[in-house]
C-alpha positions as CSV (number, residue, x, y, z in Angstrom):
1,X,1.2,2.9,-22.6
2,X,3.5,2.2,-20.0
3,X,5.3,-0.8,-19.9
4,X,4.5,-3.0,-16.5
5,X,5.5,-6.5,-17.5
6,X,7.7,-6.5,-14.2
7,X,4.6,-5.7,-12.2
8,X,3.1,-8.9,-10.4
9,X,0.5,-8.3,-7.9
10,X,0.7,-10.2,-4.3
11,X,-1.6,-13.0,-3.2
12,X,-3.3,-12.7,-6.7
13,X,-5.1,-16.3,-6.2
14,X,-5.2,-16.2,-3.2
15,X,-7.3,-12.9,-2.7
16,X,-9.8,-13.9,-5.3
17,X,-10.6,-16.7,-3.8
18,X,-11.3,-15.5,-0.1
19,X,-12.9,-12.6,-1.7
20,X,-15.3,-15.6,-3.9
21,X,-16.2,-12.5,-7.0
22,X,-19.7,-13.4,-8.8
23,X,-21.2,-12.3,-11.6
24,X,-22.7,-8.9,-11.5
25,X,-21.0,-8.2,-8.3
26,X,-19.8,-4.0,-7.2
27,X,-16.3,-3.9,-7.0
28,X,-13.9,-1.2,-5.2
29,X,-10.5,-0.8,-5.4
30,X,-9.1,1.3,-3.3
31,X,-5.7,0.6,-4.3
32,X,-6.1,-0.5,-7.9
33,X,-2.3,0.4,-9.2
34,X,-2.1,-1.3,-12.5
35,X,-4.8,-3.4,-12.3
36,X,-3.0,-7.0,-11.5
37,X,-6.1,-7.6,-8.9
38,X,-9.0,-5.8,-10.9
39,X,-8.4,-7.4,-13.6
40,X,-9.0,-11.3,-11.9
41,X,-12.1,-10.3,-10.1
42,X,-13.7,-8.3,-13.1
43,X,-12.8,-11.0,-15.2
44,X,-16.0,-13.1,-13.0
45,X,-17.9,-10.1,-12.3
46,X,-17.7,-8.2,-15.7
47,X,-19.7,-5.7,-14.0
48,X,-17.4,-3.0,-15.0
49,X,-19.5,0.0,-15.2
50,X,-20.0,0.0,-11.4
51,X,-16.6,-1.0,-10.2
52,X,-14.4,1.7,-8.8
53,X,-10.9,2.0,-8.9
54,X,-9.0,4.1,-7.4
55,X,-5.4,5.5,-6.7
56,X,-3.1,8.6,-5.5
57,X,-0.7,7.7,-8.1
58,X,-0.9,9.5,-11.6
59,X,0.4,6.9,-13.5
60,X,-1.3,4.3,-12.1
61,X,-4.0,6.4,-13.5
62,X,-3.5,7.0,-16.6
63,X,-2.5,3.7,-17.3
64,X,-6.0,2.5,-16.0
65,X,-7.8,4.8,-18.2
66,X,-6.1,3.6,-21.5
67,X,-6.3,-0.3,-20.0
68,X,-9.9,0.2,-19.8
69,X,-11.3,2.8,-22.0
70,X,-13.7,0.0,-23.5
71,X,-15.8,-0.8,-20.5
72,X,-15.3,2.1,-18.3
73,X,-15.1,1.8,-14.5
74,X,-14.9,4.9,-12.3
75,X,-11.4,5.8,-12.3
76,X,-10.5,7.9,-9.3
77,X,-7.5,9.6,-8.7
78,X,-6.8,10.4,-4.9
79,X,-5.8,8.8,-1.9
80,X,-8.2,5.9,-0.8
81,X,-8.8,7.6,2.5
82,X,-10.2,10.8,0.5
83,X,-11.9,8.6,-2.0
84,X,-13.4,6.2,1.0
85,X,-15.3,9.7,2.2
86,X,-16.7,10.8,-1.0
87,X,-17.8,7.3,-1.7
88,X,-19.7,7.0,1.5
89,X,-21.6,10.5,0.9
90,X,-22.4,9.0,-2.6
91,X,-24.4,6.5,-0.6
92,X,-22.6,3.8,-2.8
93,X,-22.1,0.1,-1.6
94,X,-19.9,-2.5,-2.9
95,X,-19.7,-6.3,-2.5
96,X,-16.2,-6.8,-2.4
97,X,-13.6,-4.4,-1.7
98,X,-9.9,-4.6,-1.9
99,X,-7.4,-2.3,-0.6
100,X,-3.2,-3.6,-1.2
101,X,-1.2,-1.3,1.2
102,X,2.1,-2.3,-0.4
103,X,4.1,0.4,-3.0
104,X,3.8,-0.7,-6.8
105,X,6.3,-2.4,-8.3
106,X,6.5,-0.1,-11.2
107,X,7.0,3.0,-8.1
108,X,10.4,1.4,-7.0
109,X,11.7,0.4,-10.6
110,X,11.0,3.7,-12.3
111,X,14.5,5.6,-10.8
112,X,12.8,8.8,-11.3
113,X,10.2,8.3,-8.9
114,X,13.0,8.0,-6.5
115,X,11.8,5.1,-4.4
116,X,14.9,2.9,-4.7
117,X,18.2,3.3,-4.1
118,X,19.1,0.1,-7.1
119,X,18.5,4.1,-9.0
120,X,20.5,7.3,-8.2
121,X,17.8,9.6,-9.1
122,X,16.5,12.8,-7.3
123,X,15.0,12.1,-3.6
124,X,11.5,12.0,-4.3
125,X,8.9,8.6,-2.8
126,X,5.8,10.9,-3.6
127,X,3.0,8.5,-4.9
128,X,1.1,11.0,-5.4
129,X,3.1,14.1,-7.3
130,X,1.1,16.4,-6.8
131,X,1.6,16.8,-2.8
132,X,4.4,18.8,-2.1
133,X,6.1,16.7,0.7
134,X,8.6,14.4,-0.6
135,X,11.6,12.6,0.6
136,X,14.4,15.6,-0.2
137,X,12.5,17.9,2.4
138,X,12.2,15.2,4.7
139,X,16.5,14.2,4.8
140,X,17.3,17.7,4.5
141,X,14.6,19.4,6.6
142,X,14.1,17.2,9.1
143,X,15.5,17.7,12.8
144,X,17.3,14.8,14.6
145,X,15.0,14.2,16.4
146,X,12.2,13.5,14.2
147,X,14.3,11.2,11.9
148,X,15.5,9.4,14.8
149,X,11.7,8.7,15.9
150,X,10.9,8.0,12.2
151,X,13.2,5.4,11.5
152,X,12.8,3.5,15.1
153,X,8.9,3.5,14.4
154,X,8.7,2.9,10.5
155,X,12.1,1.3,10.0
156,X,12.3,-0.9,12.9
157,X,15.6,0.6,13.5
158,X,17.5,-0.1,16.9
159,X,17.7,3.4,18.8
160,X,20.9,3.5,19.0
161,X,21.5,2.9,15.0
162,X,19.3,5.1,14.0
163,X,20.7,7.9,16.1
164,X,24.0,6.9,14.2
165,X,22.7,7.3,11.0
166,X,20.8,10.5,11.5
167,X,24.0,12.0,13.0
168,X,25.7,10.7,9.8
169,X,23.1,12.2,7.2
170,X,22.9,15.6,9.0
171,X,26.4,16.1,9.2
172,X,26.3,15.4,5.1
173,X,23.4,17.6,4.4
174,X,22.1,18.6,1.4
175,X,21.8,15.1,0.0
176,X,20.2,15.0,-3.2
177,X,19.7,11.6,-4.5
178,X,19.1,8.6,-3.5
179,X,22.7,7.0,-4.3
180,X,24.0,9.7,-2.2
181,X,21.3,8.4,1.0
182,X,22.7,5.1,0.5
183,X,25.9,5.0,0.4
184,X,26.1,6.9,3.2
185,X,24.2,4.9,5.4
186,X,26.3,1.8,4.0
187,X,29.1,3.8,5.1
188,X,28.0,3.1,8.4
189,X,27.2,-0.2,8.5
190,X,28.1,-4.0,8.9
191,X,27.5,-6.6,5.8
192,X,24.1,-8.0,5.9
193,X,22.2,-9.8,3.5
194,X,19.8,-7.2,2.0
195,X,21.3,-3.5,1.7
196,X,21.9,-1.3,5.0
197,X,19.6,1.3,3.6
198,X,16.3,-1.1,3.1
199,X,14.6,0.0,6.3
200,X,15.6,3.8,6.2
201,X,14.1,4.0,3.1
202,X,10.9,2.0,4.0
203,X,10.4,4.9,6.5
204,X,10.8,7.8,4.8
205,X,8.8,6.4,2.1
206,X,6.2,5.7,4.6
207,X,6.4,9.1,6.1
208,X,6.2,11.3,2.6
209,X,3.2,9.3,1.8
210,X,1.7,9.1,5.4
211,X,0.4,5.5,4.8
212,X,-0.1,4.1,8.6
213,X,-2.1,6.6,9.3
214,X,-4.3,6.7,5.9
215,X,-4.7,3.2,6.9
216,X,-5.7,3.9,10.6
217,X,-8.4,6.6,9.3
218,X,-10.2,4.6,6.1
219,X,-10.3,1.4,8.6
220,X,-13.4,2.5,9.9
221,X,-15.0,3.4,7.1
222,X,-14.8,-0.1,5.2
223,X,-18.2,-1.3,7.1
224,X,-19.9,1.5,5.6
225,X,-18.9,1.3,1.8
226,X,-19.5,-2.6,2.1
227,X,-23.3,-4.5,1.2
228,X,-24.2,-7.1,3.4
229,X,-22.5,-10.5,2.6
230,X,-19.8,-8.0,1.2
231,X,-16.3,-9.1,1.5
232,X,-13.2,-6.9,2.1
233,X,-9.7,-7.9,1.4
234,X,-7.0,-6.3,3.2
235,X,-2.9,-6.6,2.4
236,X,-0.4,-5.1,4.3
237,X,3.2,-5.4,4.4
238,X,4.6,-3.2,7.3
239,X,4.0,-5.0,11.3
240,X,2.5,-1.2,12.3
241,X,0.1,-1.4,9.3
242,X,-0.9,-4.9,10.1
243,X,-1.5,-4.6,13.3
244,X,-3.8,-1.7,12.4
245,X,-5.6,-4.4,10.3
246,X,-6.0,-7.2,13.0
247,X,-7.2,-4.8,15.7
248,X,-9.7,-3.4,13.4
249,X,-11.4,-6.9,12.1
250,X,-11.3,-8.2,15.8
251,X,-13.0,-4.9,17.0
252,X,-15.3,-5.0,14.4
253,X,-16.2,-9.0,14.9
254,X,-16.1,-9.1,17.8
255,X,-19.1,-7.3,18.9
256,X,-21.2,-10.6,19.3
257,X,-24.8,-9.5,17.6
258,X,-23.4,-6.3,17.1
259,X,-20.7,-7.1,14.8
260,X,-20.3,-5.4,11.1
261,X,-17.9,-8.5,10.0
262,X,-17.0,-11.9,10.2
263,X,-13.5,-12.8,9.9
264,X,-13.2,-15.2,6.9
265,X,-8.7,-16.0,7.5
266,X,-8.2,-17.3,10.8
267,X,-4.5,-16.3,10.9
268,X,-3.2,-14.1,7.7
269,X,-2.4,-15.4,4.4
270,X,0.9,-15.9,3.2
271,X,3.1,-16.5,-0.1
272,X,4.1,-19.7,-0.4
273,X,7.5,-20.7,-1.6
274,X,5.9,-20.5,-5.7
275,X,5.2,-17.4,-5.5
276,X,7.9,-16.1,-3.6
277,X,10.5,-17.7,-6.0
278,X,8.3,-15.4,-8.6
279,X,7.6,-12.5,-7.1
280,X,10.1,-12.1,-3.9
281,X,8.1,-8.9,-2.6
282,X,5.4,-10.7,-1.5
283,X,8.2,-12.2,1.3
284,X,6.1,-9.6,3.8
285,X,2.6,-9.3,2.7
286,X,-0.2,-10.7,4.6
287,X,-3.8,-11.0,3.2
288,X,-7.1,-10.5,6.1
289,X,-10.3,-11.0,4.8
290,X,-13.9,-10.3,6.0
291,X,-17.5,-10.1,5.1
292,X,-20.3,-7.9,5.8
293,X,-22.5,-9.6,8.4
294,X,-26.0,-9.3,7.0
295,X,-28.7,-8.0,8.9
């Protein structure tokens, strides 16, 4: 079995107890990587023949199905916004549901996944490997136009920067791996504290694996896969994909007698300074929780 001993999932304690797991509870993962949440919150439920996990990533699969080939949960391999739908017409209902928006640490360490340029392996970023869109076609493919849009919006990239660095990776085109990416947007850049490349990277991963708008379309579907007095947990890393998270709790709470949830954090949760020194990619996430409001 693969080795994850690297792999420390974010706002661990702090997501099982907003989310409050009790005994016999339905669980749903939507985004159950290597089980570093599931395995907290069916530690209290042990209800693990209803619980659902789920991911796009095949590893992250199979990994699951030798982890837990005792007590066999539903292992589901697809994209939580695909999953989400066939849950719903299932007429399946969970008390607490969990969905961390973040990449896997095991995704950026493995160089051949090509997520990280700390590996000079083949452009790749695909969670899912079996899609055929992946970060090669997107730097080579790509016009300058659409780069430049996709690493202002995803990257948080000043205009004027990223138009730099798209006129720079055109004008080196065909570049094949990810050493070759980022070296040549250091080339271009100032010193900084954390590499040049982060952000550009961030938004081609971002793009290949269309994860803001994933998030934007299974949003809506939460109140419908969740029991009443269920809780939902919700971590996101990116500002565009929490903002897609706020706006859909306040919407959905703020319906006076006709709100589907109550907001259980009044601002997001954050690391705090143990964990970061621990795990330092949990500097970004942020943790919303909510419940079912029963009827």
């Amino acid at each position: 079995m693969e080795d994850i001993t690297k792999h420390i999932p974010v706002l661990c304690e702090a997501t099982v107890s907003y989310l409050a797991p009790k005994q016999g509870e339905k669980y749903l993962d939507l985004t159950a990587g290597y089980g570093g949440h599931a395995d907290k919150i069916l530690e209290v439920t042990q209800n693990y023949k209803e619980a659902v996990l789920v991911d796009r990533d095949g590893n992250a699969i199979e990994y699951l199905r030798v982890k837990y080939h005792e007590v066999k949960p539903e292992i589901v391999h697809e994209d939580f916004y695909s999953a989400a739908l066939r849950l719903i017409e299932s007429g399946k209902l969970f008390d607490i549901i969990l969905a961390d928006f973040g990449v896997s640490s095991p995704q950026l360490d493995q160089g051949k996944r090509g997520f990280s340029f700390a590996h000079d392996n083949r452009l790749d970023m695909r969670m899912d490997e079996r899609q055929e869109l992946d970060a090669w076609r997107v730097v080579n493919k790509w016009s300058e136009r659409d780069l430049t849009e996709m690493f202002v919006r995803y990257g948080e990239e000043r205009e004027g920067r990223a138009r730099l660095l798209v006129r720079e990776i055109t004008h080196n085109r065909p570049i094949d791996t990810t050493g070759e990416l980022a070296e040549i947007i250091k080339s271009r850049s100032g010193h900084s504290k954390k590499h040049p490349a982060t952000q550009v990277f961030q938004a081609i991963r971002m793009v290949v694996n269309d994860e803001t708008e994933q998030i934007r379309k299974t949003l809506p579907l939460i109140t419908k896969l969740l029991a009443p007095g269920g809780r939902v947990g919700l971590i996101s890393f990116h500002s565009l994909e929490d903002r897609l998270v706020k706006n859909y709790l306040l919407e959905a709470s703020g319906r006076g007698v006709e709100s589907e949830l109550k907001i259980l954090t009044r601002k997001p949760v954050i690391a705090g300074q143990e964990e970061l020194v621990n795990n330092p990619r949990a500097r970004s996430a942020k943790l919303r929780v909510a419940m079912r409001v029963a009827r």
